[in-house]
N, C-alpha and C positions, 0 to 999 in steps of 0.2 A: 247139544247141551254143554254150557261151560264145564269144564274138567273133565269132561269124556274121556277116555282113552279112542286110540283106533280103534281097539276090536270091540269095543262096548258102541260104535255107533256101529260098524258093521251089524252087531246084532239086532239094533237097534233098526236097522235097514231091511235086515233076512226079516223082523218080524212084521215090519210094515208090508213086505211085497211078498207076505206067505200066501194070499188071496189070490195070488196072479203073477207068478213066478218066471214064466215065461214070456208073459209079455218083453216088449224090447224095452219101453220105457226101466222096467221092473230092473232089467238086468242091466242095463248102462249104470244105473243108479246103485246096483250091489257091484258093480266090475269099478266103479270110481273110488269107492267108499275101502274097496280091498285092497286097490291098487296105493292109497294114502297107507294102509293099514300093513302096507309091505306082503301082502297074500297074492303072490304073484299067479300064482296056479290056478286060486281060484278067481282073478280078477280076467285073467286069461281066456277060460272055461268060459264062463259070461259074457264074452266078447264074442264067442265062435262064435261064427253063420252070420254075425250082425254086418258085415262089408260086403255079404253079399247081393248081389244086384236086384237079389228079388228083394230085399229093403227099399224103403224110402228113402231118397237121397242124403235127409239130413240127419236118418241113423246109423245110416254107412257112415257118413263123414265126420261123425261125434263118435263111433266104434273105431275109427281109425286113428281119431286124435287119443283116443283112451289105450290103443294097442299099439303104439306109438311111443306113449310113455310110459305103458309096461316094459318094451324093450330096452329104453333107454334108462327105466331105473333099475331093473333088477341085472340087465345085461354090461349096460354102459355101452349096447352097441349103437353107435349111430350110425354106420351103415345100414342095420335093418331097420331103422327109425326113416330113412331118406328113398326108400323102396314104396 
Protein backbone atom coordinates (compact mmCIF):
# COMPACT_ATOMS: atom_id res chain seq x y z
CA UNK A 1 0.00 0.00 0.00
CA UNK A 2 1.37 3.52 -0.80
CA UNK A 3 2.96 5.08 2.36
CA UNK A 4 3.39 1.98 4.22
CA UNK A 5 6.04 1.87 6.54
CA UNK A 6 8.16 -1.53 6.71
CA UNK A 7 6.78 -2.67 9.75
CA UNK A 8 3.08 -1.95 8.89
CA UNK A 9 3.51 -4.32 5.63
CA UNK A 10 5.33 -6.80 7.83
CA UNK A 11 2.06 -6.85 9.66
CA UNK A 12 0.36 -6.73 7.09
CA UNK A 13 2.08 -9.97 5.85
CA UNK A 14 2.20 -11.83 9.56
CA UNK A 15 -1.70 -11.18 9.09
CA UNK A 16 -2.15 -12.62 5.58
CA UNK A 17 -0.02 -16.03 6.36
CA UNK A 18 -1.63 -16.43 9.94
CA UNK A 19 -3.74 -19.41 8.22
CA UNK A 20 -0.52 -21.11 7.32
CA UNK A 21 2.49 -19.87 8.89
CA UNK A 22 4.73 -22.54 8.07
CA UNK A 23 4.19 -23.26 4.93
CA UNK A 24 7.48 -22.17 2.93
CA UNK A 25 5.68 -20.02 0.53
CA UNK A 26 4.27 -18.13 3.89
CA UNK A 27 7.76 -17.70 5.38
CA UNK A 28 9.91 -16.57 2.38
CA UNK A 29 7.30 -13.94 2.05
CA UNK A 30 7.45 -12.82 5.99
CA UNK A 31 11.73 -13.47 5.94
CA UNK A 32 11.54 -10.85 2.66
CA UNK A 33 9.19 -8.23 3.88
CA UNK A 34 11.56 -8.36 7.55
CA UNK A 35 14.56 -8.45 5.98
CA UNK A 36 13.30 -4.69 3.91
CA UNK A 37 11.95 -3.89 7.40
CA UNK A 38 15.61 -4.31 8.90
CA UNK A 39 14.19 -7.37 11.34
CA UNK A 40 17.12 -9.21 10.90
CA UNK A 41 16.50 -11.99 13.49
CA UNK A 42 13.30 -12.54 12.51
CA UNK A 43 13.91 -12.58 8.78
CA UNK A 44 16.57 -15.08 9.62
CA UNK A 45 14.24 -17.38 11.81
CA UNK A 46 12.04 -17.73 8.69
CA UNK A 47 14.73 -18.62 6.57
CA UNK A 48 15.87 -21.73 8.84
CA UNK A 49 15.46 -25.22 7.35
CA UNK A 50 14.41 -23.52 3.96
CA UNK A 51 18.19 -24.64 2.14
CA UNK A 52 17.69 -27.51 3.27
CA UNK A 53 17.68 -30.41 0.72
CA UNK A 54 14.49 -31.83 1.72
CA UNK A 55 13.03 -28.42 0.00
CA UNK A 56 12.26 -28.02 -3.45
CA UNK A 57 15.00 -26.76 -5.33
CA UNK A 58 13.68 -23.41 -6.15
CA UNK A 59 12.79 -22.71 -2.28
CA UNK A 60 16.36 -23.51 -1.41
CA UNK A 61 17.56 -21.20 -4.04
CA UNK A 62 14.97 -18.09 -3.30
CA UNK A 63 15.92 -18.99 0.91
CA UNK A 64 19.41 -18.60 -0.09
CA UNK A 65 19.18 -15.53 -2.19
CA UNK A 66 16.99 -14.02 0.88
CA UNK A 67 19.87 -15.29 3.61
CA UNK A 68 22.35 -13.97 1.41
CA UNK A 69 21.12 -10.57 1.74
CA UNK A 70 20.39 -10.80 5.40
CA UNK A 71 24.09 -11.25 5.81
CA UNK A 72 25.19 -8.86 3.62
CA UNK A 73 22.66 -6.09 5.09
CA UNK A 74 22.71 -6.37 8.61
CA UNK A 75 26.55 -7.87 8.63
CA UNK A 76 28.07 -6.20 5.62
CA UNK A 77 29.81 -9.49 5.33
CA UNK A 78 30.38 -10.77 2.02
CA UNK A 79 32.34 -13.38 2.63
CA UNK A 80 29.46 -15.26 4.19
CA UNK A 81 27.32 -13.88 1.37
CA UNK A 82 29.79 -15.90 -1.21
CA UNK A 83 29.65 -19.43 0.81
Amino acid sequence: MPGESALEVVQRVENLIRSNPDHPESRLALAEVSLSAELWGQARNRLTGLTHESQPAEIRARAARLMAEVERSERGDSAAVSH
